[in-house]
N, C-alpha and C positions, 0 to 999 in steps of 0.2 A: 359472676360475683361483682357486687359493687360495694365500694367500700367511702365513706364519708364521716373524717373525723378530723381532730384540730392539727393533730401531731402522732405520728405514729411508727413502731418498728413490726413491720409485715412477713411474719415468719410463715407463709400460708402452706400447704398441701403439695406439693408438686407438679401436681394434675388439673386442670379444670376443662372442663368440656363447658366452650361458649366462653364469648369476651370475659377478660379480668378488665373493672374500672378502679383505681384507688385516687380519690380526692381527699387529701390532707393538706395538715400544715409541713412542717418539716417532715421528710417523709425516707424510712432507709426500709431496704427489701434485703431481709436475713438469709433465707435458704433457698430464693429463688424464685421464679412463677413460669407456669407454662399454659400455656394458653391453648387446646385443641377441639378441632368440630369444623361445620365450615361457616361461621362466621366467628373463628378465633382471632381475637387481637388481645394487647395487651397497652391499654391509656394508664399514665399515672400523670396527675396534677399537682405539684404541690407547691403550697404558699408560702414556700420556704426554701430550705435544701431539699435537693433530691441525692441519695445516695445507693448506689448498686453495690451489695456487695454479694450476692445472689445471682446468679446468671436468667436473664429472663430469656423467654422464647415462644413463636407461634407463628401459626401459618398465615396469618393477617399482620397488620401493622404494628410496630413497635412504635410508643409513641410518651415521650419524658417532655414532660415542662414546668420549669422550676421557674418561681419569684427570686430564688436566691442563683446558689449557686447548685451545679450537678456535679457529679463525682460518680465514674462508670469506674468500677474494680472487677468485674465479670462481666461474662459476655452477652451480647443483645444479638439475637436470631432471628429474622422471618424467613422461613421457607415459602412461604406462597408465591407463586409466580406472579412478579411484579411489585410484591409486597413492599413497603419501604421502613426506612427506622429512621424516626426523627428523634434528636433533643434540640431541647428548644430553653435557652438558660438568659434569665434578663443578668445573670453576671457571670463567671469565666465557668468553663466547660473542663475538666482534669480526666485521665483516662489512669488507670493502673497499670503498672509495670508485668509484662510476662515473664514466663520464668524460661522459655526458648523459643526458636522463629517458627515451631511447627503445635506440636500438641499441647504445649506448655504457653500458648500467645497467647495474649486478649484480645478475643476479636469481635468483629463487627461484621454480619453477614446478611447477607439475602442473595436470593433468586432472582435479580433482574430488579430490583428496587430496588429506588434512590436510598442512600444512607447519607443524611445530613447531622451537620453540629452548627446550628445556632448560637452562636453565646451575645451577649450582651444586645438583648434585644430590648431593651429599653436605652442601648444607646454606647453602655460602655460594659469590655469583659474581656475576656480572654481565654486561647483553648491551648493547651496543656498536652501533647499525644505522647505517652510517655513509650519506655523502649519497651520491644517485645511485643509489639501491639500490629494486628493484621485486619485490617478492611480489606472487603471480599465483595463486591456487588455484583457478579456473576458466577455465584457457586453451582450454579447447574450448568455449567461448562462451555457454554453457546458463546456468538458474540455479542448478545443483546443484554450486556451491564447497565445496571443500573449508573447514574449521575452522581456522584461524589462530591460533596459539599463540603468545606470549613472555610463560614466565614460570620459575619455580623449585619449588626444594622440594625436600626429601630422599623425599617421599613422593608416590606417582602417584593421580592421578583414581581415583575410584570407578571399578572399569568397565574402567577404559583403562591398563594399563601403562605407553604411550607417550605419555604427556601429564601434566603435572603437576598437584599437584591447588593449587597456588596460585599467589605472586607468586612472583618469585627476591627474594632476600636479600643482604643485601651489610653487610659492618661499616663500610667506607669510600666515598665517593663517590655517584652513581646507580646506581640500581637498572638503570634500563632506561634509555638515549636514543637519541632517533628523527631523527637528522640532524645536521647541523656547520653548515649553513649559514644565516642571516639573510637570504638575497638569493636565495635559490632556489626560484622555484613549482616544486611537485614533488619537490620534493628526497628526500625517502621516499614511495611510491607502496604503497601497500595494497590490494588487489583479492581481495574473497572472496565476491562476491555468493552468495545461497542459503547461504553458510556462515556460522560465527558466530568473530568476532574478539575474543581475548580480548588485552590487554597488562596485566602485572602485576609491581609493584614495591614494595622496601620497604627504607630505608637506616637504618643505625642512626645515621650519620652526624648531627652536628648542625649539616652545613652545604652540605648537600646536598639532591638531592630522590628522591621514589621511581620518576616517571617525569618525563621532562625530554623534551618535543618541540619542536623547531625550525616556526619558522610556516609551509615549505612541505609540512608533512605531508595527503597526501591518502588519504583513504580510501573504500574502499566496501565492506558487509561484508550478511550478512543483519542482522545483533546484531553490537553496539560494547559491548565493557564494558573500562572502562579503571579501576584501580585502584593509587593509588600510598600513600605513607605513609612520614613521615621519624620520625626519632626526639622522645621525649616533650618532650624538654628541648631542642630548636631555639629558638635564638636568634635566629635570621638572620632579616631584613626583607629582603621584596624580590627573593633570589637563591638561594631555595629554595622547596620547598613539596611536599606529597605529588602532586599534581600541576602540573608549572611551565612555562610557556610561556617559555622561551629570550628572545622578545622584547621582553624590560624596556626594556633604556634607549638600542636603535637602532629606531627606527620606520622604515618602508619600506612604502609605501601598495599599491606596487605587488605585494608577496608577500603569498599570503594562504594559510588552507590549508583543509579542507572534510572533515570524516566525515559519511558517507551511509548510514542504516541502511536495504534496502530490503524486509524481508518485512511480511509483513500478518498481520494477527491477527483474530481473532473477540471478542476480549474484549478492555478496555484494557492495554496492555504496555506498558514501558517497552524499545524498540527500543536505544537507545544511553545504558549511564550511566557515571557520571563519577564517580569517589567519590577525597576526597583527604583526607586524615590527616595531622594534621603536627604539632610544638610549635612552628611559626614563628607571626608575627604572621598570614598567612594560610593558610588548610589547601588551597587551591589555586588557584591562579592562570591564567586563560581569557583567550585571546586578546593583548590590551593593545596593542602598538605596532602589530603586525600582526594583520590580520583573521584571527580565524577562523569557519565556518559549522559548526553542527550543523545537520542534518537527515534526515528521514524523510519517505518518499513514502508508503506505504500507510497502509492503513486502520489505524485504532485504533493505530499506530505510534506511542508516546510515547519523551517525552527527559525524563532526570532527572540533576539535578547536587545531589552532597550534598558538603558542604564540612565537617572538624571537627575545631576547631584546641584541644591543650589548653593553648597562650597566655593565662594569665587577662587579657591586654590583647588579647586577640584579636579582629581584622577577619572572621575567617572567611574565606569566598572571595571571590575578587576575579575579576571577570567586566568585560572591558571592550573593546570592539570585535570584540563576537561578536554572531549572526545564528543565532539559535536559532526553526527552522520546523516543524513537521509539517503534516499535511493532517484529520486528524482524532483525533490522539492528544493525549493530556495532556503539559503542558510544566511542570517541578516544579525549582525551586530552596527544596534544605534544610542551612539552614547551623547543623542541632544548635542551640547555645544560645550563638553566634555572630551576630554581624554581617554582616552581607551586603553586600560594595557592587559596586553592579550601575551601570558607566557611569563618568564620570571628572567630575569637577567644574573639572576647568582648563578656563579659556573658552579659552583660546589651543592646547590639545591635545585636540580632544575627541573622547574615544573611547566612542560612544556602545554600545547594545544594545537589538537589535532581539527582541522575544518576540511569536513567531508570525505570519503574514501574513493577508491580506483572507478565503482559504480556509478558515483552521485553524475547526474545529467544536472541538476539545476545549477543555478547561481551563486556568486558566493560574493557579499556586499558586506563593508564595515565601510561605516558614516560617523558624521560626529563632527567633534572639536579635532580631528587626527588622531590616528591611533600610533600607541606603543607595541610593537612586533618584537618577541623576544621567544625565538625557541621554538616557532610559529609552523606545522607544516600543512600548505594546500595541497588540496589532491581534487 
C-alpha cells in the first residue's frame, strides 16, 4: 500500500501483505501497521511530525523520517534477519514511557539490525529515551546484534547513509537522556550484544548536559562508546556535565545500573569509553548516589574514561560509587590537565570506587592534572 497525502491520521487494517509506503505532511499512525510477505517493510515520510501511537512492525525495514519532529509511543519491530529500524528526525526524537521492564516496555527490536535514532539532522534536535523503554538488536538470541545508534548531525557516517556520523546537537537543554526515573532498576534497557553501541551528545546550553542517564540504565552491547559535551562557558556545579549521572542529590542503594561490553579482542582495546567535555566545575560525572558498574568480560577488553573540563577551577571528572572490572584488559582514567576525584571523602556518605577485581591481568592508569583518591580500592 502506498499512501500520499498532505497531513494525515492512518488508522489502517492490521495486516498488509507487501511494503506499507505512507508519504504525508504531519503524519500520526492510530491502531498500528504490520507489514508481511517477503518483501515486507514499513517507510513513512513525513513533512512534518511523525507520531507513533500504534505499534508498527515487519519483517523488512522499519524506516520513520520526519521534517519536524518524531514521537514513538509504541513499538517498532523487524524480525527479518538483519532487518534494521531507522528514525530519522530533522528535530528532537521522544520515545513513551512503559508501563514495566518486561511485557509492559516500549521497545525497539530486530533480529540482528541496526536500530538507529537520528534527530536533528538538519543540524539541531534532541532525543528524549523515556523510562520503561527496551532496545533489543539481537532478539533471535545469537551474538550477531545489530549496531545501536543515538546520535545527530546534519551529515552521515562514512560508509553509511543511515547513520550519523556524530553526536546530535541541541542549542537548549540535553542532548540525549536515558530515563526519568531515580528508583527504577532497568528503567532504560539496552541489548546489542555482538554489535557496537554508540550514544552521543552535545549542548550548547550552559546549564545543561550532553548526555544525562538515570541510574537504572542497563546495558549490554559488543562496544560502549558514550560521548557527551556541554558548552565552553558552563558555570553550573553539580547539575550538569558532558556526561551527568541524574543521581546527585537522591541516593537509593537499592538502584543501580550496569554497561557490559562483551566482544574480545587480540590486541589491547578499549571495549567501553566514556568521554565528557564541559565548562562546568566537572567534565563528567559517574555513578555518585547510585551505583553504577562498568564492565567487560573478554579477553584484552579494556575500559577508559576521559574527563575535560575547560573550568580553569576545574575538578575534572568525578567518579563515585562505581565498579569499574575487566578480566584482562586495561582500565585508564584521563582527566586531561584536570583533577580527578575518584571516591567521596564524606565518612557519613561513602561512595566509594572499586578498579578492577582478584582476575583483571591488565593495567590500571589514572593520568591527568592528579588525581583525588578517596575510598578508592585496587585489586
Amino acid at each position: 500500500k502506498t499512501g500520499n497525502t498532505t497531513a494525515g491520521e492512518f488508522a489502517m487494517l492490521p495486516n498488509i501483505a507487501g511494503p506499507i509506503n505512507i508519504t504525508a505532511g504531519n503524519t500520526t499512525i492510530t491502531n498500528g501497521l504490520t507489514s508481511t510477505g517477503a518483501s515486507s517493510s514499513v517507510t513513512i515520510s513525513a513533512a512534518g511530525t511523525a507520531l507513533v501511537n500504534g505499534a508498527i512492525q515487519a519483517a523488512g525495514p522499519v524506516k520513520i523520517t520526519s521534517t519536524g519532529t518524531a514521537t514513538l509511543n509504541k513499538n517498532l519491530t523487524s524480525t527479518g534477519s538483519s532487518s534494521g529500524i531507522l528514525v530519522k528526525s530533522q528535530g528532537s526524537i521522544a520515545t513513551g514511557a512503559g508501563t514495566n521492564t518486561t511485557t509492559g516496555a516500549t521497545t525497539f527490536t530486530t533480529a540482528g539490525g541496526p536500530i538507529t535514532f537520528w534527530a536533528g539532522s538538519d543540524g539541531s534536535g534532541t532525543i528524549d529515551i523515556a523510562n520503561l523503554n527496551k532496545f533489543d538488536s539481537n532478539s533471535a538470541g545469537t551474538t550477531g546484534g545489530g549496531d545501536i545508534t543515538f546520535g545527530g548531525n546534519a551529515t552521515a557516517a562514512s560508509g553509511n547513509a543511515d547513520k550519523p556520523a556524530g553526536p546530535v546537537v541541541t542549542a537548549t537543554g540535553n542532548a540525549v537522556e536515558l530515563g526519568s526515573s531515580l528508583t527504577q532498576n532497568n528503567g532504560v534497557q539496552i541489548a546489542a550484544d555482538g554489535g557496537a553501541l554508540y550514544i552521543g551528545g552535545k549542548t550548547a546550553s550552559t546549564s545543561a548536559s550532553g548526555v544525562e542517564y538515570f541510574p537504572g540504565l542497563t546495558v549490554s552491547a559488543g562496544t560502549v562508546e558514550i560521548y557527551g559535551e556541554t558548552a565552553t562557558a558552563t558555570t553550573v556545579n553539580n547539575t550538569a556535565a558532558g556526561v551527568f549521572a541524574a543521581a546527585y542529590n537522591t541516593r537509593d542503594n537499592t538502584v543501580s545500573g550496569t554497561i557490559t561490553a562483551t566482544d574480545s579482542f587480540s590486541v589491547p582495546t578499549d571495549a567501553i569509553t566514556i568521554t565528557g567535555k564541559s565548562g562546568s566545575d566537572y567534565s563528567l560525572m559517574l555513578g555518585n548516589q547510585s551505583a553504577t558498574n562498568l564492565v567487560t568480560t573478554q579477553a584484552l577488553a579494556g575500559i577508559k574514561i576521559y574527563g575535560d573540563s575547560t573550568d580553569t577551577s576545574s575538578n575534572g571528572p568525578f567518579i563515585a560509587n562505581v565498579s569499574i572490572k575487566t578480566t584482562s584488559g586495561n582500565i585508564t582514567i584521563d582527566s586531561a590537565n584536570d583533577t580527578a576525584i575518584i571516591g567521596t571523602s564524606s565518612s557519613t556518605n561513602v561512595r566509594g570506587v572499586v578498579l578492577g577485581d582478584s582476575g583483571t591481568s591488565g593495567s590500571i592508569t589514572i593520568s591527568g592534572g592528579g588525581p583525588d583518591l578517596y575510598s578508592v580500592a585496587i585489586s
